[in-house]
N, CA, C and O atoms as CSV, one atom per row, in Angstrom:
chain,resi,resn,atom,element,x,y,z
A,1,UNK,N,N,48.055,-80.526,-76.388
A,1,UNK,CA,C,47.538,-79.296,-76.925
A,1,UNK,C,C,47.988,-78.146,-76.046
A,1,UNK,O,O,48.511,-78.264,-74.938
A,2,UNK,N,N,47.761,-77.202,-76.579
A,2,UNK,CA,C,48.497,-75.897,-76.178
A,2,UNK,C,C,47.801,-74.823,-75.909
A,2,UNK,O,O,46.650,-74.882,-76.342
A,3,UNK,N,N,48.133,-73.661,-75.236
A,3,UNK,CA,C,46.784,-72.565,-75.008
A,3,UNK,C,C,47.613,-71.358,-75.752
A,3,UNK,O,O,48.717,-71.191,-75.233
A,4,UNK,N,N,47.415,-70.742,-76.521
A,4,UNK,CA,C,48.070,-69.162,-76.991
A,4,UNK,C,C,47.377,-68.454,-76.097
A,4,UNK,O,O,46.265,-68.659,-75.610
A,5,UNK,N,N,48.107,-67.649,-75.941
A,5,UNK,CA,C,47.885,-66.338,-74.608
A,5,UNK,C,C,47.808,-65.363,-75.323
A,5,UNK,O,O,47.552,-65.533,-76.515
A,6,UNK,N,N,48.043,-63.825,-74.706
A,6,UNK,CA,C,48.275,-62.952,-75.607
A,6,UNK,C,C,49.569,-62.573,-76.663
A,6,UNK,O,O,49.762,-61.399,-76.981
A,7,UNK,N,N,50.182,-63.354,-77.022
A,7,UNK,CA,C,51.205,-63.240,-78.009
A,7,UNK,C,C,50.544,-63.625,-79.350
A,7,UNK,O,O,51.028,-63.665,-80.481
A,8,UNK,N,N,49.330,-63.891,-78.912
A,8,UNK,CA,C,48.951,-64.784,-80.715
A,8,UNK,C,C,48.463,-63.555,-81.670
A,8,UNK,O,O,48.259,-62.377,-81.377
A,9,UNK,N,N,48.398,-63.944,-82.377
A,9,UNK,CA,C,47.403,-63.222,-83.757
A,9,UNK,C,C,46.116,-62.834,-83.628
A,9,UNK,O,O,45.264,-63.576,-83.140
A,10,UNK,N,N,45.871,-61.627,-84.061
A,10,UNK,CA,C,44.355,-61.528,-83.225
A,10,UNK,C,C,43.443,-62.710,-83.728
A,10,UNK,O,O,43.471,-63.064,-84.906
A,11,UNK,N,N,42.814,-63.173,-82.998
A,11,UNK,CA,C,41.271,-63.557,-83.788
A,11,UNK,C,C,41.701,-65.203,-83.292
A,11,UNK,O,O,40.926,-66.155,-83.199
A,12,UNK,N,N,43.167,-65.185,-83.018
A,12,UNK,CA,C,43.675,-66.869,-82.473
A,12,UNK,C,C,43.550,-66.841,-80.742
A,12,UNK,O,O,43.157,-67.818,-80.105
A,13,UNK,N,N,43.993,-65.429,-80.062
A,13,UNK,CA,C,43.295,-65.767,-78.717
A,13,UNK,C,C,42.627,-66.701,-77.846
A,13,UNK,O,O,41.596,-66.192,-77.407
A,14,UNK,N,N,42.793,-67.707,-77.487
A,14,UNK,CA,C,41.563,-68.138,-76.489
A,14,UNK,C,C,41.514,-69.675,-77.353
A,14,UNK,O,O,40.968,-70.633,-76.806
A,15,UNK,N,N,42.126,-69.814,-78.728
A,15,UNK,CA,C,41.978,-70.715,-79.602
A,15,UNK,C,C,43.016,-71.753,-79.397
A,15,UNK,O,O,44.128,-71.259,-79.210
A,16,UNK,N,N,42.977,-73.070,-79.378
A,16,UNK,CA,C,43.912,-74.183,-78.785
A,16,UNK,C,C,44.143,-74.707,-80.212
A,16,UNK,O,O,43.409,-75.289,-81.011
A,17,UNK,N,N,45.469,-74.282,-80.253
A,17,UNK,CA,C,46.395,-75.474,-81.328
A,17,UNK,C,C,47.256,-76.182,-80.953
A,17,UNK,O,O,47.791,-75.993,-79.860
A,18,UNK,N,N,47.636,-77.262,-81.840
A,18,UNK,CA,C,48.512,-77.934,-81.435
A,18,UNK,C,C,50.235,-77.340,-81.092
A,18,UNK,O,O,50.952,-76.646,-81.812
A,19,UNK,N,N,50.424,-77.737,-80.164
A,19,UNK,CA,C,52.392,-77.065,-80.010
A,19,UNK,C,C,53.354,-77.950,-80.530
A,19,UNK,O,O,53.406,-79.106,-80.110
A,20,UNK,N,N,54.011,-77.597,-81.271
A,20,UNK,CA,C,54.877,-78.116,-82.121
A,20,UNK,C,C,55.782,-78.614,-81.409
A,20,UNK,O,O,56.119,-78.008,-80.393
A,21,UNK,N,N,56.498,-80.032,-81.815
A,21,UNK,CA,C,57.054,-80.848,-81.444
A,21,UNK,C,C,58.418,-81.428,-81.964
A,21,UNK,O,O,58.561,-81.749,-83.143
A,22,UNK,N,N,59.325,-81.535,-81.107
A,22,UNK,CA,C,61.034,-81.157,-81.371
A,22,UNK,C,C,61.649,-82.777,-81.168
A,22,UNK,O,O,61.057,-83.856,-81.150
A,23,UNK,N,N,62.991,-82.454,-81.038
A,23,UNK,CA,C,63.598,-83.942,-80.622
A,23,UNK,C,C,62.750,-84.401,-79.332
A,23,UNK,O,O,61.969,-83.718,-78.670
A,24,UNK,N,N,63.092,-85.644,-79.171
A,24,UNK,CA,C,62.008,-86.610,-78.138
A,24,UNK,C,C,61.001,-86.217,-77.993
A,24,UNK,O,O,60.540,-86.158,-76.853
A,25,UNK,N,N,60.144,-85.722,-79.287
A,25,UNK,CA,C,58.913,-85.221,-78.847
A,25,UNK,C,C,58.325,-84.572,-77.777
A,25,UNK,O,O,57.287,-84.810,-77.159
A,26,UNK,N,N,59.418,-83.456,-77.631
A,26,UNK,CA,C,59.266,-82.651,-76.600
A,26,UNK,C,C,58.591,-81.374,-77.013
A,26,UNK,O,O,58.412,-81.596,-78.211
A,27,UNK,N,N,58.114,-80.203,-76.787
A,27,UNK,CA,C,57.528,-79.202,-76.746
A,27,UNK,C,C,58.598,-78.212,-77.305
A,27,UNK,O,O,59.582,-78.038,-76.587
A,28,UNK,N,N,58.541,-77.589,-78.403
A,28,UNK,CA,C,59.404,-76.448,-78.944
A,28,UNK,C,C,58.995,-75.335,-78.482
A,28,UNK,O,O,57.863,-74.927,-78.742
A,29,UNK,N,N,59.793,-74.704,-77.771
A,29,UNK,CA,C,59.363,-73.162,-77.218
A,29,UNK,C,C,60.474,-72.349,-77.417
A,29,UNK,O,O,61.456,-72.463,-76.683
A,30,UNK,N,N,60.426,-71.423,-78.457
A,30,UNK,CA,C,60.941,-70.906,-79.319
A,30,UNK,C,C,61.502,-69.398,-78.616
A,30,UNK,O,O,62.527,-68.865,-79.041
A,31,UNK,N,N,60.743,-68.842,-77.568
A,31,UNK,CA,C,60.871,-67.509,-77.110
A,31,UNK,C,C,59.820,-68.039,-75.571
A,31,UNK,O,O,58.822,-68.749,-75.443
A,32,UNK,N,N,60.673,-67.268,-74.635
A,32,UNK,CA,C,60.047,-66.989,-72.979
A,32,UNK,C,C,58.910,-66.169,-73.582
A,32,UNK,O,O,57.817,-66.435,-73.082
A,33,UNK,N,N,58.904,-65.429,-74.340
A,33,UNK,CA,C,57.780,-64.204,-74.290
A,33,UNK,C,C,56.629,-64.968,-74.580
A,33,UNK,O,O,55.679,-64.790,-73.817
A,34,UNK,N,N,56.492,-65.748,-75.467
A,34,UNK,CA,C,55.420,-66.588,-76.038
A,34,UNK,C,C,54.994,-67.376,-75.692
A,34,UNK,O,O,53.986,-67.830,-76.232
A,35,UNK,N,N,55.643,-68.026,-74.438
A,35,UNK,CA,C,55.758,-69.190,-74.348
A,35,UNK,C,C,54.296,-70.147,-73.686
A,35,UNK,O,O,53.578,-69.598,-72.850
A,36,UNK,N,N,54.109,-71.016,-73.977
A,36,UNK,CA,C,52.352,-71.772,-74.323
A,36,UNK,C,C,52.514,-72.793,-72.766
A,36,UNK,O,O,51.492,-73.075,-72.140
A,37,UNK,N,N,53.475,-73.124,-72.429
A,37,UNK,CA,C,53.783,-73.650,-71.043
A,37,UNK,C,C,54.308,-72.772,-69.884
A,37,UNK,O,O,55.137,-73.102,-69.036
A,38,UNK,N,N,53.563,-71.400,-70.030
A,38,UNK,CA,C,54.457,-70.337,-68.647
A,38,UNK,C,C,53.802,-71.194,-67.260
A,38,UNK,O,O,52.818,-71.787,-67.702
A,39,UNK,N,N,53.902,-71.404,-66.234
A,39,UNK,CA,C,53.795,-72.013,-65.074
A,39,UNK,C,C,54.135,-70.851,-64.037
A,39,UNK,O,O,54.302,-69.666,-64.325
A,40,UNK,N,N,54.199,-71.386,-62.864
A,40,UNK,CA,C,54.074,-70.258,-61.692
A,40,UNK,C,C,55.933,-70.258,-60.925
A,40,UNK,O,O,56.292,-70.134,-59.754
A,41,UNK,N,N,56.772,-70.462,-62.255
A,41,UNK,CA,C,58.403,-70.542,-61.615
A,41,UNK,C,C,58.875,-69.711,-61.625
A,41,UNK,O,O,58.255,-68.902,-62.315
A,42,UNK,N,N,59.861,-69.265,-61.167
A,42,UNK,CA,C,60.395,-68.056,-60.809
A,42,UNK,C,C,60.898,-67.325,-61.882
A,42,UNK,O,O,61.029,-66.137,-61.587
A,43,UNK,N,N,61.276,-67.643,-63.189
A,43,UNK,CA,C,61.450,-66.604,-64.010
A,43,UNK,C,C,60.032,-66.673,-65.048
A,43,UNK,O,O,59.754,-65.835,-65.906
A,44,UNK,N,N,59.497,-67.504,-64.821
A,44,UNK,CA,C,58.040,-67.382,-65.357
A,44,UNK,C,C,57.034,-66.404,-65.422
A,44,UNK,O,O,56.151,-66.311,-66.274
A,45,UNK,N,N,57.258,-65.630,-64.377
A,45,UNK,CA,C,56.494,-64.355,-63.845
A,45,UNK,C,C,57.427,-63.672,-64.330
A,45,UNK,O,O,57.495,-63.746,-65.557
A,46,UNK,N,N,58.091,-63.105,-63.893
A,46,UNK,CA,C,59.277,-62.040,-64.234
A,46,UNK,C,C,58.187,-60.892,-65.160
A,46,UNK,O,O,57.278,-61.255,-65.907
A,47,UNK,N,N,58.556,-59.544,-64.879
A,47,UNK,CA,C,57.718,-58.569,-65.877
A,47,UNK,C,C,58.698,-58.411,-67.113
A,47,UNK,O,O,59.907,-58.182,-67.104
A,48,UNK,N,N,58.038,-58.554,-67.925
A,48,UNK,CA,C,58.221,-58.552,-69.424
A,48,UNK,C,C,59.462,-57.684,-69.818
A,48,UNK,O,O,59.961,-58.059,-70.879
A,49,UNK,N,N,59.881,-56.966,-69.422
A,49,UNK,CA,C,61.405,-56.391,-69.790
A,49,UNK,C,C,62.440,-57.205,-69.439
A,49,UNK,O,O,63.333,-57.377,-70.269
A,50,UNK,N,N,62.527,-57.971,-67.921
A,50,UNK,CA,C,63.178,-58.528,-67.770
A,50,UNK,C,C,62.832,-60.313,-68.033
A,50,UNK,O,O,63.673,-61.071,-67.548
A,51,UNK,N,N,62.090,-60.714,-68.493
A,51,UNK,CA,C,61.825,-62.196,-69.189
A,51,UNK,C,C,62.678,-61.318,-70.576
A,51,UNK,O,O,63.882,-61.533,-70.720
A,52,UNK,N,N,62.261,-60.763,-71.127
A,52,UNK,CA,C,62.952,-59.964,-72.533
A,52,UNK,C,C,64.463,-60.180,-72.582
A,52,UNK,O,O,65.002,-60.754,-73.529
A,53,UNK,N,N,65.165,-59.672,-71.466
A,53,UNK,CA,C,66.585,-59.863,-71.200
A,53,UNK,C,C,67.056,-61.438,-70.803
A,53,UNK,O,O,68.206,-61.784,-71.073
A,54,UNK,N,N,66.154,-62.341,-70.175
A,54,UNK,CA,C,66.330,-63.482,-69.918
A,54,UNK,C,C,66.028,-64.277,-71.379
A,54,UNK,O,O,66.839,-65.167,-71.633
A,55,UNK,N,N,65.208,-64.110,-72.134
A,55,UNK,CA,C,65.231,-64.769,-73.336
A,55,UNK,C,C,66.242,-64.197,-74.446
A,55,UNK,O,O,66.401,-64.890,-75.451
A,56,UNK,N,N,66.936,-62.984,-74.338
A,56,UNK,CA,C,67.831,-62.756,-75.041
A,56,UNK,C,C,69.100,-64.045,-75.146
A,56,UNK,O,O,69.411,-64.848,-76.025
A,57,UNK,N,N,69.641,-63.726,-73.673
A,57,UNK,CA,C,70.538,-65.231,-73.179
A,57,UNK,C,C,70.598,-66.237,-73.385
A,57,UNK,O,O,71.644,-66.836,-73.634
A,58,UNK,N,N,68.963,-66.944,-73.319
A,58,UNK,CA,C,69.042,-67.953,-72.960
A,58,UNK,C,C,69.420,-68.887,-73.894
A,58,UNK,O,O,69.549,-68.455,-75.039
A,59,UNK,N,N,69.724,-70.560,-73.624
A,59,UNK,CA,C,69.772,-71.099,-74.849
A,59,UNK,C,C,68.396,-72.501,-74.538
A,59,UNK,O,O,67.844,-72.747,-73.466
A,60,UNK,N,N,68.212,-73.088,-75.690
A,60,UNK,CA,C,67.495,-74.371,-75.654
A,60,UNK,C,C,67.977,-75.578,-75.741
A,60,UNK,O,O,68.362,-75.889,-76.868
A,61,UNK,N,N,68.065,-76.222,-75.065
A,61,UNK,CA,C,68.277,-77.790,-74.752
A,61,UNK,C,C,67.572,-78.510,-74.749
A,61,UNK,O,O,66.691,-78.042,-74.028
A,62,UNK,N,N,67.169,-79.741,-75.177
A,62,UNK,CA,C,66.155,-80.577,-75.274
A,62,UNK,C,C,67.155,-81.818,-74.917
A,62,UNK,O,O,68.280,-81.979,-75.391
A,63,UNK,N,N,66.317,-82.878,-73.725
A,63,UNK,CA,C,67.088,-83.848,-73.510
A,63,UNK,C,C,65.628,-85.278,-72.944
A,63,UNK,O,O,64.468,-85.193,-72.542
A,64,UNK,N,N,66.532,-86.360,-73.218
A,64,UNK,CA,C,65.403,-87.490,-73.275
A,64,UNK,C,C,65.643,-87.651,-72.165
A,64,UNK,O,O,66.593,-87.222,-71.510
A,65,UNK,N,N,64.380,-88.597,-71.720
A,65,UNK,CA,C,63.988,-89.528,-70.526
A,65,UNK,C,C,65.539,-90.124,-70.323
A,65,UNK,O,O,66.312,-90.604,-71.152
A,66,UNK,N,N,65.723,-89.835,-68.460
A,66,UNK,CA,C,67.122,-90.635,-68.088
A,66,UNK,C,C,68.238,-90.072,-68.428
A,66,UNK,O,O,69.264,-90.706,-68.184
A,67,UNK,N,N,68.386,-88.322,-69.281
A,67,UNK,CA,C,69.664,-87.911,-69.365
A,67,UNK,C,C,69.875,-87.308,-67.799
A,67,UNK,O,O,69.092,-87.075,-66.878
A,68,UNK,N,N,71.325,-87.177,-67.972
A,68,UNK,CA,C,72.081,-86.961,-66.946
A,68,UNK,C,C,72.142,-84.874,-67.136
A,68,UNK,O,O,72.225,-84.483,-68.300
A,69,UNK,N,N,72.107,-84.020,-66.268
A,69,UNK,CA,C,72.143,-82.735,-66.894
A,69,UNK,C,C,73.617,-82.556,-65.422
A,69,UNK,O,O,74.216,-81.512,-65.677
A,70,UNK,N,N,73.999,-82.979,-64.625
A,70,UNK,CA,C,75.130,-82.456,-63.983
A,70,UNK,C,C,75.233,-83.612,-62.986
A,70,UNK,O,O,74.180,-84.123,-62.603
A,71,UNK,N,N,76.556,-84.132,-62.472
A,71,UNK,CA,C,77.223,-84.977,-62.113
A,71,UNK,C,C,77.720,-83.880,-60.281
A,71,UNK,O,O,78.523,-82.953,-60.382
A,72,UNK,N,N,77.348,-84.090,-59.441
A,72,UNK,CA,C,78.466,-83.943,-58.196
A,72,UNK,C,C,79.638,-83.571,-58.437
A,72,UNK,O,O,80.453,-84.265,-59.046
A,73,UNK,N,N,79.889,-82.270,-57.922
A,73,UNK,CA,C,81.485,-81.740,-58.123
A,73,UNK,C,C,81.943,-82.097,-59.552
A,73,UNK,O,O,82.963,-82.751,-59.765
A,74,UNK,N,N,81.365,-81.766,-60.238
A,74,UNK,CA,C,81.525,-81.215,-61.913
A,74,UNK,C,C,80.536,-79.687,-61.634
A,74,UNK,O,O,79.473,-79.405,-61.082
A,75,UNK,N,N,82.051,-78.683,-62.683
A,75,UNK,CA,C,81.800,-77.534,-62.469
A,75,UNK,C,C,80.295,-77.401,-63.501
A,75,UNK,O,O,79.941,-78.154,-64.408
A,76,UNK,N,N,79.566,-76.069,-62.927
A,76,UNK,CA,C,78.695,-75.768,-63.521
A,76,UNK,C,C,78.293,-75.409,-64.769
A,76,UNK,O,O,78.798,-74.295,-64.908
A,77,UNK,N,N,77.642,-75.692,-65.848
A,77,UNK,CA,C,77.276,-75.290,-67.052
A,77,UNK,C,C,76.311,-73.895,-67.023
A,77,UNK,O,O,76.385,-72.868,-67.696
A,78,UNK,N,N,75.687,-74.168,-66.310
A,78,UNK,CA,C,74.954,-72.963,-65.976
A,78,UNK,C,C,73.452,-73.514,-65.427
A,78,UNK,O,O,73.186,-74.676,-65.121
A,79,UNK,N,N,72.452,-72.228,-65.386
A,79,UNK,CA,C,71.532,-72.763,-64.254
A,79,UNK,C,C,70.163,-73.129,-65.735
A,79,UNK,O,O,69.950,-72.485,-66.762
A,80,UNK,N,N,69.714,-73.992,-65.379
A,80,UNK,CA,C,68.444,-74.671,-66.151
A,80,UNK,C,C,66.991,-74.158,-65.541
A,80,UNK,O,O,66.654,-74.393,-64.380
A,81,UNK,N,N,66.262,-73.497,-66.393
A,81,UNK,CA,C,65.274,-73.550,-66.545
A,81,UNK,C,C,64.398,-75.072,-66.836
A,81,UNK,O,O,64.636,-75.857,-67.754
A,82,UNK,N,N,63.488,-75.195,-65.926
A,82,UNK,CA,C,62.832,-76.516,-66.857
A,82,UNK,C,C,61.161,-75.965,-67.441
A,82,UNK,O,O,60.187,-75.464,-66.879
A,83,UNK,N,N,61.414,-76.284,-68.543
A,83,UNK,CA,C,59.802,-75.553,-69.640
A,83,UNK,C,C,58.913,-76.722,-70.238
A,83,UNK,O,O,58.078,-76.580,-71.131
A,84,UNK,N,N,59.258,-77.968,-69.552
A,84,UNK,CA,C,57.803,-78.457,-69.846
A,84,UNK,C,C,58.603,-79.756,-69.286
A,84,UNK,O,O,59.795,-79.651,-69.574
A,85,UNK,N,N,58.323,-80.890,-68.607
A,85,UNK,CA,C,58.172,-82.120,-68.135
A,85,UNK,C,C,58.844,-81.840,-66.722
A,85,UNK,O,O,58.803,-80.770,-66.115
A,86,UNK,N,N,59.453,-82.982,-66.331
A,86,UNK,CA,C,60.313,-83.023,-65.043
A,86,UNK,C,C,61.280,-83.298,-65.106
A,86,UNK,O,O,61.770,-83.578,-66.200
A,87,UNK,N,N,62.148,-83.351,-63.716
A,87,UNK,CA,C,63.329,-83.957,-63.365
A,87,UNK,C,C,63.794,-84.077,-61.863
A,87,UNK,O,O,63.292,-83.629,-60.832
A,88,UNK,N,N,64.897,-84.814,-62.083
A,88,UNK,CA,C,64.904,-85.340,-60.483
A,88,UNK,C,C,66.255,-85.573,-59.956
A,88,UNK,O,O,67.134,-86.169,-60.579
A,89,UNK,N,N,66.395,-85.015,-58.637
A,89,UNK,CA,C,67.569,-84.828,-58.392
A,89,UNK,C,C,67.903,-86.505,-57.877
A,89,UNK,O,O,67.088,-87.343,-57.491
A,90,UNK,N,N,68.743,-86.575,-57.964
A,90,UNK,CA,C,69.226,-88.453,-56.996
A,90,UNK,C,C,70.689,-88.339,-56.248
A,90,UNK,O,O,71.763,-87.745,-56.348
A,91,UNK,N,N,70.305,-88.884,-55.789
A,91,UNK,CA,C,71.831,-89.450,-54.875
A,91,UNK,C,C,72.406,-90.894,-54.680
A,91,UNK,O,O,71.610,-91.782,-54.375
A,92,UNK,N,N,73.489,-91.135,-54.805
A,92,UNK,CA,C,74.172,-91.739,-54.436
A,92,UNK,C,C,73.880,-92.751,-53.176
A,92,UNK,O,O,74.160,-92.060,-52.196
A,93,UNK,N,N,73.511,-93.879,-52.768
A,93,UNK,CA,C,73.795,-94.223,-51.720
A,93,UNK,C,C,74.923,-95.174,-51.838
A,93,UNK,O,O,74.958,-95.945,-52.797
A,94,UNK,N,N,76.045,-95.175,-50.739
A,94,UNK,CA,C,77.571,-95.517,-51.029
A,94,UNK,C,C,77.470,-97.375,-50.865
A,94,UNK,O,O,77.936,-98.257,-51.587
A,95,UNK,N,N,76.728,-97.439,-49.711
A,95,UNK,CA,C,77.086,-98.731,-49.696
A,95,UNK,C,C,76.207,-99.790,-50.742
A,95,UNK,O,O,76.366,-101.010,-50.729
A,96,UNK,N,N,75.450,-99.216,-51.458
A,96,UNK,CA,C,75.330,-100.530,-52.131
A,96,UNK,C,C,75.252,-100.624,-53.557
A,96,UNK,O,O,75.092,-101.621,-54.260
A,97,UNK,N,N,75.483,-98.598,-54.079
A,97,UNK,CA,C,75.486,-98.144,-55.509
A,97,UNK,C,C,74.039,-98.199,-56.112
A,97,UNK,O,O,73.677,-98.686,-57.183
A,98,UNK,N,N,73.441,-97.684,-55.317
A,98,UNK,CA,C,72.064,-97.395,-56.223
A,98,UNK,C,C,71.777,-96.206,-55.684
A,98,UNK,O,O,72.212,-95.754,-54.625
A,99,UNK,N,N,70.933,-95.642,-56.537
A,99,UNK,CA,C,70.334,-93.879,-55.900
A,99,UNK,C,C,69.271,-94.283,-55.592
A,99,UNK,O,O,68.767,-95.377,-55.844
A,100,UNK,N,N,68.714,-93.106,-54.816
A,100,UNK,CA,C,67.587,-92.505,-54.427
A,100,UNK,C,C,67.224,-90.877,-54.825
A,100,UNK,O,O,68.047,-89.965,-54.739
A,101,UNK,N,N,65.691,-90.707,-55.317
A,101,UNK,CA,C,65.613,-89.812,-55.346
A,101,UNK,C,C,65.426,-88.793,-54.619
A,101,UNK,O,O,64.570,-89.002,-53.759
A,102,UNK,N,N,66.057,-87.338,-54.596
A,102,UNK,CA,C,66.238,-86.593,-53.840
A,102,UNK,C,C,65.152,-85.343,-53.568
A,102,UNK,O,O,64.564,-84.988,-52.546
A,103,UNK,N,N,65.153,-84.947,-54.641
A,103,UNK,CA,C,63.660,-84.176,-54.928
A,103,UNK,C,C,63.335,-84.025,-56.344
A,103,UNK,O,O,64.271,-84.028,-57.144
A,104,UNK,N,N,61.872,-83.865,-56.855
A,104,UNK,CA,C,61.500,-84.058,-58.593
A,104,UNK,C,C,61.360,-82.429,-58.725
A,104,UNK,O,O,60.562,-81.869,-57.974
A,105,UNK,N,N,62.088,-81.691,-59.626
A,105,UNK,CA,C,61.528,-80.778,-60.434
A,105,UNK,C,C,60.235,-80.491,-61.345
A,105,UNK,O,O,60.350,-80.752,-62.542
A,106,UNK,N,N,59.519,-80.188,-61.071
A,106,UNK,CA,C,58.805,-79.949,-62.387
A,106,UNK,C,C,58.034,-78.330,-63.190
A,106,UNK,O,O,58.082,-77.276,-62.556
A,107,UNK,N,N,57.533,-78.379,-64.267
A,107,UNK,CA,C,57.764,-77.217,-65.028
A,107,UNK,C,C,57.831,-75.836,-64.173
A,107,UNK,O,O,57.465,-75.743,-63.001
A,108,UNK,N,N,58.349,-74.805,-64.942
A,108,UNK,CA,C,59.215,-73.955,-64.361
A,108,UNK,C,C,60.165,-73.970,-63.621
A,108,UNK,O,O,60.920,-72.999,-63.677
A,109,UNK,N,N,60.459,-75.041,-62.693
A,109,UNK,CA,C,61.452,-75.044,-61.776
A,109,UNK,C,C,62.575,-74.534,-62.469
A,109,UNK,O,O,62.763,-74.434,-63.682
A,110,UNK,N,N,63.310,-74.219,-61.485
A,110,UNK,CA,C,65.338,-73.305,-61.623
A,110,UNK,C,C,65.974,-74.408,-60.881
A,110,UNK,O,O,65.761,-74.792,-59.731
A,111,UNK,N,N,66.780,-74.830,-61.751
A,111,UNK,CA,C,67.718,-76.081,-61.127
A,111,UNK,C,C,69.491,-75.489,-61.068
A,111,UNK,O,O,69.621,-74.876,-62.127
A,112,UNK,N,N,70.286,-75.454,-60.613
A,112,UNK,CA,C,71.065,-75.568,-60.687
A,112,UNK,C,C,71.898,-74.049,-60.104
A,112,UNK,O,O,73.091,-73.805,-60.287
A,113,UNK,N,N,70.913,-73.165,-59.381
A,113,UNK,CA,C,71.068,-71.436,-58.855
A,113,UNK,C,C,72.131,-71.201,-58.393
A,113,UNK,O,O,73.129,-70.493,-58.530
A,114,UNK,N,N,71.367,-72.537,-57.356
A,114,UNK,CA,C,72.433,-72.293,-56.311
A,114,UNK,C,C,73.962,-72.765,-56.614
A,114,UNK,O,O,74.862,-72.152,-56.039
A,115,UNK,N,N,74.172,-73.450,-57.182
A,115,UNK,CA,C,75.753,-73.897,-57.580
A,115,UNK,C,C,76.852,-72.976,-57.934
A,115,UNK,O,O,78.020,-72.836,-57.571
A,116,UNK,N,N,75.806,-72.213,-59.042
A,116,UNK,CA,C,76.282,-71.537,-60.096
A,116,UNK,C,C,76.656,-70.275,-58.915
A,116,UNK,O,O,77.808,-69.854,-58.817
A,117,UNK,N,N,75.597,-69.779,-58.104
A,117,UNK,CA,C,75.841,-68.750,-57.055
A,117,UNK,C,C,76.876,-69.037,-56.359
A,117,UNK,O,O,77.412,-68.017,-55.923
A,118,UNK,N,N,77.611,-70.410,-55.940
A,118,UNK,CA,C,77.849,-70.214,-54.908
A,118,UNK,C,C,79.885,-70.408,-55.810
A,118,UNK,O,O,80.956,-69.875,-55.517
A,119,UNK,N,N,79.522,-71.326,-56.798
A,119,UNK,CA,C,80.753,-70.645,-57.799
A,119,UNK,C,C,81.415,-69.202,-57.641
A,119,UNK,O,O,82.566,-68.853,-57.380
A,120,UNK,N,N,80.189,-68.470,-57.913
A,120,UNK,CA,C,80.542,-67.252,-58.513
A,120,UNK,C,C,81.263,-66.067,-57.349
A,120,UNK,O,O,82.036,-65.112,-57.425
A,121,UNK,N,N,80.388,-66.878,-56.132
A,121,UNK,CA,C,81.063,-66.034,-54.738
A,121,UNK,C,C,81.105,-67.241,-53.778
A,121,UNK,O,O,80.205,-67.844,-53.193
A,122,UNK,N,N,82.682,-67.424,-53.814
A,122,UNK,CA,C,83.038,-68.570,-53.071
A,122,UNK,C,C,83.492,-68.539,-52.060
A,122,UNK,O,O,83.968,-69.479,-51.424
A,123,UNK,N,N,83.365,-66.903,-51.627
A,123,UNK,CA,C,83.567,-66.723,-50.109
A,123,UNK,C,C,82.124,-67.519,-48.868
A,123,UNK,O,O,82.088,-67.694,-47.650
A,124,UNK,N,N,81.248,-67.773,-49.880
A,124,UNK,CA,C,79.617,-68.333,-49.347
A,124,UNK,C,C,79.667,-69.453,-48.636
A,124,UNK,O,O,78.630,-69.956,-48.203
């Protein structure tokens, strides 16, 4: 279940409906402005002109339990927002081919900043 904030309809305020549900039965969140899972992540807060300009951009991805979202030295797609479950970084350990996890994301987290930053100015 879901909480509407102030984006709802008057008189729906404060009123819990259900949030509609996408591939892998994940959470459809249609617009940052609205959004029924805001959390305390860094573009989560953002004041409303600029979440405005960040939801212009952005796009939606929905991916199941165990996808892969970026591989080691594969160039960047761009940086991920995460808007409702987790994820987890892993590594490699060489000698015996199994990972470990590195650190878990979860909602709001910004995955992928720094890459994309350090792409973009590679004097860094």
């Amino acid at each position: 279940m879901g909480h509407l904030g102030d984006n709802c309809p008057a008189g729906l305020a404060g009123s819990k409906l259900p949030v509609p549900k996408g591939p892998y039965n994940l959470e459809i969140i249609e617009s940052c402005l609205g959004c029924v899972t805001r959390e305390e992540g860094l573009f989560c807060q953002l004041p409303h002109g600029a979440l405005a300009t960040l939801n212009s951009i952005r796009q939606t991805s929905y991916y199941p339990r165990g996808a892969i979202l970026y591989i080691e030295g594969e160039t960047p797609r761009g940086v991920f927002v995460l808007c409702s479950g987790q994820a987890k970084l892993m590594a490699l350990v060489a000698k015996d081919d199994t990972f470990i996890e590195v650190h878990k994301y979860r909602t709001g987290s910004v995955i992928g900043a720094a890459v994309v930053a350090t792409i973009a100015d590679p004097g860094t």
